[in-house]
Structures are given as C-alpha cells and as structure tokens.
C-alpha positions, -999 to +999 in steps of 0.1 A: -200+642+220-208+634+257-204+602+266-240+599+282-256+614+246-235+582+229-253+558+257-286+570+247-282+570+209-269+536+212-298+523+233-324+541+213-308+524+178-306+489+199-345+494+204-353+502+172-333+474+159-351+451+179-381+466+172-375+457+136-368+422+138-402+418+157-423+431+131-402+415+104-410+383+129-445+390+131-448+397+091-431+369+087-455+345+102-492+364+091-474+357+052-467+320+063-502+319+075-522+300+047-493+276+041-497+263+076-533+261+076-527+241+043-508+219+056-528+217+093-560+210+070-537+182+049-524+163+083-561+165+099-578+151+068-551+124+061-551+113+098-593+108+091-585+085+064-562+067+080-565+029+080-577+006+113-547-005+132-537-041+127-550-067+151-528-076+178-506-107+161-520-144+172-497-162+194-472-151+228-438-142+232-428-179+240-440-188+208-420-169+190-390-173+209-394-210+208-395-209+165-367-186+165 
C-alpha cells in the first residue's frame, strides 16, 4: 500500500475518531441537561431564602485585642 494512501486513511480515521468524541461530548451534556437545571433551580431558590447577614459585631479591634 502506498505510503501516501496509509497517510490519508489514517487522517480520515483520526477525524472520524474525533468526530466521535464530539457528539459523544455533545450527547453527553443535552442528557446532563435537566440535572443541571435541577440543581441551577435548587442553588437560586436556596440563595432567596437565605438569612440577613449578621450585624457588624459591637466594639473595635483595640477592644478586642485589649481583652485578649
């Protein structure tokens, strides 16, 4: 077989290798789909619940450093 024919096939099965592992990607991802809106939907609601933040503590560094 000529080495030029070899070259070709090779490249051609290279391609359709890569070719492969990009849909298998892409199928990948449209099937994890629902399970990250899921858990998109879960974060945003749970950060809408989430509690006020605590008030600023009463008192200055130097108090603190002079009780401890």
């Amino acid at each position: 077989m000529p080495v030029i024919l070899e070259a070709i096939i090779i490249s051609a099965v290279m391609l359709l290798i890569f070719a492969l592992a990009f849909v298998a990607i892409y199928l990948l991802a449209i099937m994890m789909l629902p399970v990250e809106n899921g858990l998109s939907k879960m974060i945003w609601d749970a950060a809408k619940q989430k509690k006020p933040a605590m008030p600023p503590p009463k008192g200055s560094f130097r108090d603190f450093s002079s009780k401890h």
